[in-house]
Residue, then its C-alpha position, 0 to 999 in steps of 0.5 A: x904880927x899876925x894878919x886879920x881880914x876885915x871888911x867894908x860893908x858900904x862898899x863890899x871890900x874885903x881886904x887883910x891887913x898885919x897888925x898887932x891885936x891892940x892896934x885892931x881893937x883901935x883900928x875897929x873902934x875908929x872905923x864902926x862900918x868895918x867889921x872883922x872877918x874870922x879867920x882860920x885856926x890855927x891847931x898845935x899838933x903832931x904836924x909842928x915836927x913834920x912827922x905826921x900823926x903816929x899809928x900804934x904798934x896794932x895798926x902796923x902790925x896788921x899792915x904788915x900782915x897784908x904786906x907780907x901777903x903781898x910781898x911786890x906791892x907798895x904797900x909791901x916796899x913801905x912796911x916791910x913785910x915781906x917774909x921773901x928770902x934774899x934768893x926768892x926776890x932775886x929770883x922774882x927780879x930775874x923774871x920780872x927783867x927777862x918779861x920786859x925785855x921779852x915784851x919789849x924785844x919780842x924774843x924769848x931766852x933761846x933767841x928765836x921769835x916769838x909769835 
């Protein structure tokens, strides 16, 4: 059943109440000082399959043309565009792993430390 809103303009209450459209249309006869407050609509649409609006094959396309030209960022991780080799994100991982023990325990890969 659905839910309508109505309000009472003598005493400045507004409140909801579930009924069937039939029994609003009584219910607002009865009552002529009561009035109905619109609600919001409702709008069938992509949103019922829970899978959002689609994109056309343009639009991705170009996203991962930009994707590829920035192979380390999200948007690369989304769609895919990284035209990297397996070896060269090993590689990229390999560096971005020594950096951050590096920056973490001050010691470069010979073991002495840094400044």
């Amino acid at each position: 059943m659905p839910t309508y809103t109505f309000y009472h303009e003598p005493s400045d209450i507004e409140w909801d109440e579930m009924m069937s459209n039939a029994e609003r249309e009584q219910y607002l006869k009865d009552n002529p000082d009561v009035s109905q407050i619109p609600g919001g609509f409702v709008v069938a649409g992509d949103h019922i399959m829970g899978s959002g609006p689609k994109v056309d094959g343009g639009f991705t396309e170009n996203m991962q043309r930009i994707a590829s030209a920035h192979p380390g960022s999200p948007l690369a991780d989304r769609f895919g565009g990284s035209t990297q080799t397996h070896k060269e994100i090993k590689t990229r991982d390999a560096i971005n792993k020594h950096a951050t023990k590096v920056a973490r325990d001050g010691f470069s890969a010979n073991r002495k430390k840094t400044l």
